[in-house]
Structures are given as C-alpha cells and as structure tokens.
C-alpha positions as CSV (number, residue, x, y, z in Angstrom):
1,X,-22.1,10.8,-35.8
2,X,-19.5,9.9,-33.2
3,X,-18.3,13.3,-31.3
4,X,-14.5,12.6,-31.0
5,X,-14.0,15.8,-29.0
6,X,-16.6,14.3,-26.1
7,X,-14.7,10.6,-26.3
8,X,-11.5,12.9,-25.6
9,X,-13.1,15.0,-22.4
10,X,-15.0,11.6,-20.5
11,X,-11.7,9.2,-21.2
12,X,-9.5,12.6,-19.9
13,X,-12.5,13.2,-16.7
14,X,-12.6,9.0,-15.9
15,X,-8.8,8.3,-16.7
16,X,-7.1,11.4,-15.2
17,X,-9.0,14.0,-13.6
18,X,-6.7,15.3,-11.9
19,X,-4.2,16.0,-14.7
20,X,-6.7,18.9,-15.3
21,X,-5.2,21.0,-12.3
22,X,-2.4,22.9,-13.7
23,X,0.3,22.7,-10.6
24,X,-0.2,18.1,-10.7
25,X,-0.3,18.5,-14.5
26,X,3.7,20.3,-13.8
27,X,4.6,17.7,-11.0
28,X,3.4,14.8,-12.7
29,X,5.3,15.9,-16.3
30,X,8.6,16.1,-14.2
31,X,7.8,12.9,-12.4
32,X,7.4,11.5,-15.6
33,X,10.7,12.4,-17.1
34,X,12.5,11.8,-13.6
35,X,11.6,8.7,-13.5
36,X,12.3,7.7,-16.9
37,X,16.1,8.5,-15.9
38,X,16.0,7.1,-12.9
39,X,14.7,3.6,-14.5
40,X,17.3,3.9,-17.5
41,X,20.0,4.5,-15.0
42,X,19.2,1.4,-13.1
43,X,19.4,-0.8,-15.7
44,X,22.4,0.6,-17.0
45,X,24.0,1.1,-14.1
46,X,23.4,-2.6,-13.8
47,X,25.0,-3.7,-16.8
48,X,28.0,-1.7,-16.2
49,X,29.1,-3.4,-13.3
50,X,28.3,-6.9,-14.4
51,X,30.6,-6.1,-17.2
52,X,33.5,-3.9,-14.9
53,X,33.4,-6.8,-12.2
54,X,36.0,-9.4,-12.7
55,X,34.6,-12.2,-10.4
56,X,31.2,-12.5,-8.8
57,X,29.3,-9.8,-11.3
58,X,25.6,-10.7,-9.6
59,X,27.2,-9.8,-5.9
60,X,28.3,-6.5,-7.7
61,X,25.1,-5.9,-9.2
62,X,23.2,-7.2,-5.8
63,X,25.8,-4.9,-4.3
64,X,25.1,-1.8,-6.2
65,X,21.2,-2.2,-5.7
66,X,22.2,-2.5,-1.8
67,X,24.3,0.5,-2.0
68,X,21.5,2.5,-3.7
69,X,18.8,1.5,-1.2
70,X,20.8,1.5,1.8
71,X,19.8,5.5,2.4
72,X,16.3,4.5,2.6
73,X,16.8,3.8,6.1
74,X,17.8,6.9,7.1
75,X,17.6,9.3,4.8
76,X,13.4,9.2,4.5
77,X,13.1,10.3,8.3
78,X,15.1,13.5,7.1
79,X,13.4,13.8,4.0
80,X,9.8,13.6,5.9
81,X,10.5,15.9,8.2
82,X,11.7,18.6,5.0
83,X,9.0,18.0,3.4
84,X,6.5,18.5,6.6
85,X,8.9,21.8,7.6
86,X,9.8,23.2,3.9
87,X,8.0,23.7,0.7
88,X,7.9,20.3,-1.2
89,X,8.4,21.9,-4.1
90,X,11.6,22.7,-2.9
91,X,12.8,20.0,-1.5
92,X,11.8,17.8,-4.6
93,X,13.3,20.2,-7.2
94,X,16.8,20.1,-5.2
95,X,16.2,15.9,-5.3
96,X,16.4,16.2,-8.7
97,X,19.3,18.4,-9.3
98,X,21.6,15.7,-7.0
99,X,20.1,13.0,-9.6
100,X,21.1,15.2,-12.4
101,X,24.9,15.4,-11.1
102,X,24.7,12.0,-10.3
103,X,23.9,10.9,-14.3
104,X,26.5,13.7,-15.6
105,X,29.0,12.1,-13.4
106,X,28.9,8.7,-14.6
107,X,29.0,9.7,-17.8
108,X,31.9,12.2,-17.8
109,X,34.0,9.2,-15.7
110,X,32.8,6.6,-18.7
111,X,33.8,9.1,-21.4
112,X,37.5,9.9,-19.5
113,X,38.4,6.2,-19.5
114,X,38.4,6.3,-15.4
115,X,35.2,4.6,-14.7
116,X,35.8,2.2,-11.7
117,X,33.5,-0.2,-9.3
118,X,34.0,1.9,-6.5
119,X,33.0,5.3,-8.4
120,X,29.9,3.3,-9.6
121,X,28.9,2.4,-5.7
122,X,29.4,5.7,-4.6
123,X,27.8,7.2,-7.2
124,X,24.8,4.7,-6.7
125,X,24.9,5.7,-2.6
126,X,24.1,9.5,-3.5
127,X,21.3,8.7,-6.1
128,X,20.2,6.5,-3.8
129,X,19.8,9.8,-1.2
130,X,18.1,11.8,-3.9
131,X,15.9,9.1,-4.7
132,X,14.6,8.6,-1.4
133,X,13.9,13.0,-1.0
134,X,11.9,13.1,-4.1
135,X,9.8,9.7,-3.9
136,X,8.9,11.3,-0.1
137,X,8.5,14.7,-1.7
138,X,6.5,14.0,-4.8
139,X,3.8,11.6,-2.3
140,X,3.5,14.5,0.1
141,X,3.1,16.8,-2.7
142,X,0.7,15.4,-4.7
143,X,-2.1,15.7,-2.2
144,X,-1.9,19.2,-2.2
145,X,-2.5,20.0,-5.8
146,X,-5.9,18.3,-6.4
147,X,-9.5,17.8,-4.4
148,X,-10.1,15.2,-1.9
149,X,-12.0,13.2,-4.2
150,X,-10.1,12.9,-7.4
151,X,-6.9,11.7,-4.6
152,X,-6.9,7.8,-5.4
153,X,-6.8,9.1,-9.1
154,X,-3.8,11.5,-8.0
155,X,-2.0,8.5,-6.8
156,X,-3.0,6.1,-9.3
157,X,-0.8,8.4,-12.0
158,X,2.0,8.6,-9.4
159,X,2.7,5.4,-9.0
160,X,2.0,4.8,-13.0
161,X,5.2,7.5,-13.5
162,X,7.2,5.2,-10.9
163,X,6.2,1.7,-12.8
164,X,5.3,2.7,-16.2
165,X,8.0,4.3,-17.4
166,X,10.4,1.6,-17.0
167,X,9.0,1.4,-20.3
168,X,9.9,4.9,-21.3
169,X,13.1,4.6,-19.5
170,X,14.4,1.4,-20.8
171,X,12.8,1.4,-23.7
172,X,15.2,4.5,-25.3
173,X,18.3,2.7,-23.9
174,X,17.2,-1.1,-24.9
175,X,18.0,-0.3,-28.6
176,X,21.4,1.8,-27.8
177,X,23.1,-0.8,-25.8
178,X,25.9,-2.3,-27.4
179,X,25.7,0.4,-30.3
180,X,26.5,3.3,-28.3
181,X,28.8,4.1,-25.3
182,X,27.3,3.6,-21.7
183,X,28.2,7.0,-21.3
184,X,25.9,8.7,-23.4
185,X,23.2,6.9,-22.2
186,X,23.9,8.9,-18.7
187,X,24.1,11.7,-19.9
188,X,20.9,11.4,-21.7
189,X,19.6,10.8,-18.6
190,X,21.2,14.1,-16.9
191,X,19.2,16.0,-19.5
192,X,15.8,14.2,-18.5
193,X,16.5,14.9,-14.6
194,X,17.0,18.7,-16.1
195,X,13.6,18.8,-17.8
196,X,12.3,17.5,-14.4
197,X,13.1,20.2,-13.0
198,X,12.1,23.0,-15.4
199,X,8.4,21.4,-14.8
200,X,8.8,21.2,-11.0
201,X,10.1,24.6,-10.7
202,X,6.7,25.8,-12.2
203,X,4.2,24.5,-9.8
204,X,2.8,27.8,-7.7
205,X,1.0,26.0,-5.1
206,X,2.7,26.6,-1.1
207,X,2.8,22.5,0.4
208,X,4.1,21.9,3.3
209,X,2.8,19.9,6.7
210,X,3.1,20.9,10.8
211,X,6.3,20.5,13.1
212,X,5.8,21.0,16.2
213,X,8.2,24.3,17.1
214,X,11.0,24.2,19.6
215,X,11.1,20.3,18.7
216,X,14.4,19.0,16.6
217,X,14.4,16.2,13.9
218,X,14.7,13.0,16.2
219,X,10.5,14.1,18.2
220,X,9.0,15.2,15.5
221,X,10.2,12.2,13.3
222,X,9.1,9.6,16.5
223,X,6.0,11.5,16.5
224,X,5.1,10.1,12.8
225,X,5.9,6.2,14.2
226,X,4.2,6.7,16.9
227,X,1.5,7.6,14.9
228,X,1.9,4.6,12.1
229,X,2.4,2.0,14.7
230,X,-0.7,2.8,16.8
231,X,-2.8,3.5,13.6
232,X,-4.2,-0.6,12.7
233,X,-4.6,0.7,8.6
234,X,-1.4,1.9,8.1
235,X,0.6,-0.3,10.2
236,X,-1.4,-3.5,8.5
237,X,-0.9,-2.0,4.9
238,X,2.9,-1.2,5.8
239,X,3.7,-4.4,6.7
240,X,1.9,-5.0,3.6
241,X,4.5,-3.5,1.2
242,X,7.7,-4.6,3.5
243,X,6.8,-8.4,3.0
244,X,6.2,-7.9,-1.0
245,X,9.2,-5.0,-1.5
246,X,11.4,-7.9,0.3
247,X,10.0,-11.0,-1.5
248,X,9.4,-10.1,-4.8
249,X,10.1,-6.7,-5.7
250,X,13.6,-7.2,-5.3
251,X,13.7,-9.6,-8.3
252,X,15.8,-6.2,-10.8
253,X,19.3,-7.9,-9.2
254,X,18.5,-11.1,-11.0
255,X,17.9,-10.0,-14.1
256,X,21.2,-9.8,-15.4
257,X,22.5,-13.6,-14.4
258,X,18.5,-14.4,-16.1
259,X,19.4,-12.4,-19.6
260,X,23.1,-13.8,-19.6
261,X,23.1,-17.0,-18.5
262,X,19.8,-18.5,-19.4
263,X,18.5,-16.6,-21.8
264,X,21.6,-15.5,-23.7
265,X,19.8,-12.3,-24.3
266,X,23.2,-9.8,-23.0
267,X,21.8,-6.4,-21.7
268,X,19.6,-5.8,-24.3
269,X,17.8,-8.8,-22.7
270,X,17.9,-6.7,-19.2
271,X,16.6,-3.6,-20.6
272,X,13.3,-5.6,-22.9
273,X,12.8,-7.2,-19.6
274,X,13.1,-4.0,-17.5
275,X,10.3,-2.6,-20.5
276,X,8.0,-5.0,-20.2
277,X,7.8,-4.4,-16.7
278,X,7.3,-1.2,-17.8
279,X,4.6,-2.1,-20.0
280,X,2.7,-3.9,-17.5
281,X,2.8,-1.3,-15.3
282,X,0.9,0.9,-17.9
283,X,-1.2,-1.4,-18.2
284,X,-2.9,-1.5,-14.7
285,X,-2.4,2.5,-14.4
286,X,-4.9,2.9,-17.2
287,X,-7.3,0.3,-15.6
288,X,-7.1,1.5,-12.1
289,X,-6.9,5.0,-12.6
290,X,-10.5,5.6,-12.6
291,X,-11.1,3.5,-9.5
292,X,-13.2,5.0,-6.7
293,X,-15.4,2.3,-5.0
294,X,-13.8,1.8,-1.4
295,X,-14.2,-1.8,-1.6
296,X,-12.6,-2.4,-5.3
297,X,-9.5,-0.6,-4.0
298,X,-9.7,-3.2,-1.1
299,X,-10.3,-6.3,-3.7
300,X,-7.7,-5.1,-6.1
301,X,-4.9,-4.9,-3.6
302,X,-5.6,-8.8,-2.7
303,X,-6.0,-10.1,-6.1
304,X,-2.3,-8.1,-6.9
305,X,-1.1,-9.4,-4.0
306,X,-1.7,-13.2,-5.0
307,X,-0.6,-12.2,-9.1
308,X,3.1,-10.8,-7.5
309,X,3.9,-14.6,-6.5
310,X,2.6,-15.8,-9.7
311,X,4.7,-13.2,-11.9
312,X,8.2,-14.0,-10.3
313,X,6.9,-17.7,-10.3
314,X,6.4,-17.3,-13.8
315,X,9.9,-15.2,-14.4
316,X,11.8,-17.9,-12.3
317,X,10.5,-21.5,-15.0
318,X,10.6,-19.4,-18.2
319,X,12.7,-20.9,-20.7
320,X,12.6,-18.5,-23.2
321,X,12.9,-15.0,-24.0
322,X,9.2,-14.8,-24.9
323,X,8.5,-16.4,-21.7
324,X,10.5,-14.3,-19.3
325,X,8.6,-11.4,-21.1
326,X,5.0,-12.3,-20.3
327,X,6.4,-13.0,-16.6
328,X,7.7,-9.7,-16.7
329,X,4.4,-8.4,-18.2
330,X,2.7,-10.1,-15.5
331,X,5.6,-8.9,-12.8
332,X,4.4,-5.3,-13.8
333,X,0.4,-5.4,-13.7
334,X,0.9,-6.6,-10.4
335,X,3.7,-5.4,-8.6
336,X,1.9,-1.5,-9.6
337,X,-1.2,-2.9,-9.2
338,X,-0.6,-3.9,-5.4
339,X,2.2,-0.8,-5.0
340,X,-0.8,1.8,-6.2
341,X,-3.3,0.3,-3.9
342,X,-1.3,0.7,-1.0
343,X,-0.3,4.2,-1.5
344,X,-4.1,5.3,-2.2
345,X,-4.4,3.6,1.4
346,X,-2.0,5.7,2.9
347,X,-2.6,8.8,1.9
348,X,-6.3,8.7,2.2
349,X,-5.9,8.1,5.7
350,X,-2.4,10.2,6.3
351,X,-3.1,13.5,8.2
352,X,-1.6,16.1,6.3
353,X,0.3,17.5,8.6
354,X,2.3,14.2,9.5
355,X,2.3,13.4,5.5
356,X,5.6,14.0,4.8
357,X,7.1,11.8,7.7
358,X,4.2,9.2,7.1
359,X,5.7,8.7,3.7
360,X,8.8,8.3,4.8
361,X,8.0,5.6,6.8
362,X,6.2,3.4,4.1
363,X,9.7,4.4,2.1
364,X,11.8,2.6,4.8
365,X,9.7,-0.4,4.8
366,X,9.7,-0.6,1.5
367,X,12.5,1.0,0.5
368,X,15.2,0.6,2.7
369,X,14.3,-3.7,4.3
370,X,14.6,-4.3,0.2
371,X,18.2,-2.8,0.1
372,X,19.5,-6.2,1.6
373,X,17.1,-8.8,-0.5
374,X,18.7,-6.7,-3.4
375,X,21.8,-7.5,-2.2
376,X,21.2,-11.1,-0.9
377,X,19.3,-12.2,-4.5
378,X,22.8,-10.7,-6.4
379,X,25.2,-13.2,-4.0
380,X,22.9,-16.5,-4.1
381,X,22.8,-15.8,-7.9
382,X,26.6,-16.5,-8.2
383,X,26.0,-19.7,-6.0
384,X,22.2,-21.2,-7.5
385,X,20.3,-20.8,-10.2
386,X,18.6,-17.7,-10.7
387,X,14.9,-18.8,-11.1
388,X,15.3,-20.9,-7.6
389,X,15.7,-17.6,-6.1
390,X,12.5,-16.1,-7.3
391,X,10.6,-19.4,-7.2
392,X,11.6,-19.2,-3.1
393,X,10.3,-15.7,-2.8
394,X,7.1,-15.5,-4.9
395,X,6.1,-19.0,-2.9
396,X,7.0,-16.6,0.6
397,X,5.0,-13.9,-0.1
398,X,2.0,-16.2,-1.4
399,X,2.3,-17.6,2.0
400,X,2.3,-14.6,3.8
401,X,-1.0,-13.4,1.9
402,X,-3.0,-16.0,2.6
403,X,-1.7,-16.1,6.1
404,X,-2.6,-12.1,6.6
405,X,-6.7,-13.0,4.9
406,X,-7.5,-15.1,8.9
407,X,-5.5,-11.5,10.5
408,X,-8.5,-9.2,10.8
409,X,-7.1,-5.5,10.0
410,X,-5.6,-6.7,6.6
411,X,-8.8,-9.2,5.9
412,X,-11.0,-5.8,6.8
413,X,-8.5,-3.8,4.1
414,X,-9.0,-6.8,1.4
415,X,-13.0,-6.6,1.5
416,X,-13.7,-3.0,2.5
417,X,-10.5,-1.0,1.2
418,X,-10.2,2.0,2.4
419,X,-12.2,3.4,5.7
420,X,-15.1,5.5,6.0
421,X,-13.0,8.2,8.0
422,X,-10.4,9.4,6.0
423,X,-8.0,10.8,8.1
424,X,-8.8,8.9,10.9
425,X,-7.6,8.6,14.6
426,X,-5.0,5.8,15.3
427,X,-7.6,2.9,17.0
C-alpha cells in the first residue's frame, strides 16, 4: 500500500529542506507575498503609463522601468552596509513598509482622478529604493536561518519567490484588467506588502555581518569591491549576470508594444505573458531545488545561459499569442534557471561578514546596468519593431557565452560549479 504521508516528508526533505526551519519558513512566506506585489505592480504600473502617455508610450514605459532601477546604483551600497551593520530583519521589514506606501499611493491618486505621468515616475523611483533594500536584505538573510548544507536549496526558493510568482502576481491582476479600476489592483497590492510584513516581523533569529568600527559608509562599502574584484569566482559570475540582466532580462519594457501592436492582445496580453514567465520560473524552482552536486550547479548555469538567447529569440519571431507564451515559458525556465545558479555561487562563496555589501554589488550589476537597457528597449520600440530588439540582444548574450567557455575562471564555473572552499580567499 502506498504511504502518502512518506511521499509528503522525502518530496518536502528533497524539494525544500529548508522550509523546515521555522524563521526561512517566516521570511520566505513574506518574500512570497512581497513579491507577488511587487510583480503585479510592474505590470500594472506598465500598463498605466502606456495608456496615460500621449506620444511615445514604450519610451514612457522604458522610462518608468529606468526610473525604478535607477536606485540600484546607489542605493545597494547603502542597503549592504545596513544589512552588514543592522539586523536584516529590520531593515527588510522597513523595505516593505515603503513598498506598501508606495502601492496605497498609486491607488488613492487613481481613485481621486489626479493620477499623472510624473506621480507614476516618482512613485516608481521610491519603489525602486525599497526594492533594492529588501532584495539585498532577504539574500543576506537567508543564510542565516538554515545549515550550510541545505544553502543552495535556501537560495534555490529565493529566487523561485522572485521569478515564480510573476505567476502569482500577474496571474490575480491578468483577469481584472479592463473589468476593474487600476486602482484597486494597487491597493490589492498594499495589502500583500502588509502581509509581508506580518511574516517578516516574526522571524527571531539576530543577522547581521561585521563593519569595521570607527570606519563610515564610503571604507567599509570599498572594502566589499575590493573584495569582489580581487576574488576570480565572484568577479567571473558577476560579470556573468551584468551581461544577461542587460541583454535579455531587460525584455519586461517590450512587452507592451509586443501585446499591442503585434499581438493585439491589450494588457491582458502583458499580464498572460508576465504569468507565463511566471510559470516557467516555477518550473525550474521545482527541478533545481534539490540540486547539490557542485558540478550540476556548474552545468546548469551554462545550459541556462545558452536557453536565455533562445527564449527572447523565440519571444522576438512569435507570431502568435500561443507563441509569444511558450517564448515566455521558455524566457522563465531560463532566465531563473541561470539567475538561481548564480546566486547559489555567490553566497556559497560570500563571507558572511561582507554578505550584505557582497549582495549589493551583484544588485548593481544586475540591477542597476539594466536600468538603462530598460530604458533604451522602451525608445527603439517607438522607432523598430519590437522583436528586432530582442532578436539583437538574445544573439549578444549568446555571443558573449560562448566567448566566456575559452576564458578560464567562467569555463572552470561551467564544469566544476561551485569551489571546494566555500568561503574562500580572493586568488
């Protein structure tokens, strides 16, 4: 007879082990519903302004995506350093609250009647602050609250709440678009930031890193490049993300000159494709989350690598809405796929007590370089078609992978995955 209670406990011990410790179990719950907001926002947010913009509305939407990711240059050194000097708990539940405001206030501007461009780029700029605090936070966090040897599992479910619930996210708003008002969609998302919270505010374990004493922001923040860009792993895999982030991650500003013009699909058509990104993300999380072999980390991360060109390639031909769906399917599996593998990576070989301003470095490669594709993709949108665009940057970034297989760091990284040492000396 089949024991359905023993099914249950090997899926739960091979799939997420470390969703049995209590204080990740809270984190990753708030993550979770974070998250979701965050995604629905986006492509709402998006579809706002390509309808409030009178001329050019894919340089508005490239321009509200630049506006959002713009702090990621900056702000990440600050929010390292935070999380390094103050509890992360902390500093990730006060993250949240700002994204919280940020939702209530788009909504309560939509539902007055006064909603204007300019309110939606500001708005976008200080989400894009609390974005960048609680992506560092929840990174540096997450190490703490589970052993050594269930962390590539730890981080595996991370990422899957940054990826997979565009699915979630999307997923409640795709259906409401067009039958409700924009506005309540925000402030549906003002209540998920607020359940993000609540969990957050229940994890009991004390995480924090080292500062050096008697030394500001601006040395102990040069202190975590210095360490990066003498260390061959994490300057390799950094350089990594920053050529994918730029060249096909940044494909969200598209999607709305895609659903309109080609596809005639309006922002439901966004939001289906923002899902099945969603879904494809979810996809890969559940595949890779039991990974442990050193080397399959190391093979995955190449063979994602290679499957993010041929996603956006895939995106860019697609003719039809079932098309532009499996691209975005694909765009998913891979883009998490090669995301996840980097940050396992990372944080197996990040010191923890230069975590927090580690992080934030991979953030401003990835984050903060992608602002301006975001913004470039929107205003070559207005001028060329669309799929052009992604076509260019999915054949880039192939390029670049098979150029960085002869460089012998990342062909070292693509057989052999993580190193022996983790924590390792820069060499």
């Amino acid at each position: 007879m089949v024991d359905l209670a023993q099914i249950r406990r090997a899926a739960k011990n091979r799939l997420a082990p470390s969703l049995a410790h209590r204080d990740y179990r809270m984190m990753w719950f708030g993550h979770v519903a974070g998250e979701s907001a965050s995604w629905a926002i986006a492509a709402t947010e998006g579809w706002l302004i390509f309808n409030l913009a009178e001329s050019n509305p894919s340089s508005w939407v490239g321009s509200v995506f630049l506006v959002a990711m713009l702090p990621w240059f900056v702000v990440p050194v600050i929010a390292g350093y935070l999380a390094d000097r103050f509890d992360r708990r902390n500093v990730l539940t006060l993250a949240y609250v700002i994204s919280l405001l940020h939702g209530l206030a788009l909504g309560l501007l939509i539902l007055t009647g006064s909603i204007q461009i300019w309110h939606v780029l500001l708005l976008a700029f200080v989400n894009g602050c609390a974005r960048a605090v609680h992506m560092g936070a929840i990174e540096a966090l997450a190490a703490n609250l589970v052993p050594g040897k269930a962390l590539p599992n730890a981080y595996a479910l991370v990422n899957a709440g940054y990826y997979a619930t565009r699915l979630t996210g999307p997923g409640v708003i795709a259906p409401l678009l067009g039958v409700i008002g924009l506005e309540w969609i925000f402030l549906a998302c003002a209540c998920l930031y607020g359940i993000g919270v609540f969990f957050v505010l229940q994890i009991r374990t004390p995480s924090t890193g080292v500062v050096e004493s008697g030394r500001g922001l601006i040395y102990n923040a040069l202190s975590g490049f210095r360490y990066v860009y003498s260390h061959r792993v994490l300057r390799s895999v950094i350089f990594l993300v920053m050529f994918h982030c730029v060249l096909v991650m940044s494909f969200e500003s598209l999607l709305p000159a895609i659903s309109d013009d080609r596809l005639d699909a309006g922002g439901g058509g966004v939001a289906y494709m923002h899902m099945m990104v969603g879904l494809g993300a979810l996809m890969v999380s559940l595949a890779i989350a039991p990974i442990q072999g050193r080397g399959l980390i190391g093979r995955v991360f190449l063979a994602t690598a290679v499957i993010s060109s041929l996603g956006n390639i895939l995106l860019a031909i697609a003719p039809t809405m079932p098309v532009a769906i499996l691209g975005t399917v694909v765009i998913g599996v891979a883009h998490t796929g090669f995301m996840t593998m980097a940050t396992i990576m990372i944080q197996s070989v990040a010191p923890d007590r230069l975590r927090g301003r580690i992080t934030s470095i991979y953030l401003i490669h990835a984050g903060g370089i992608m602002a301006f594709s975001y913004f470039i993709n929107g205003v070559l949108a207005d001028a060329f078609d669309p799929g052009w665009i992604l076509m260019a940057g999915g054949v880039a970034f192939l390029a670049v992978v098979l150029v960085s297989a002869f460089v012998p760091t990342p062909r070292r990284l693509f057989h052999a995955g993580i190193p022996d040492q983790v924590g390792t000396v820069p060499g």
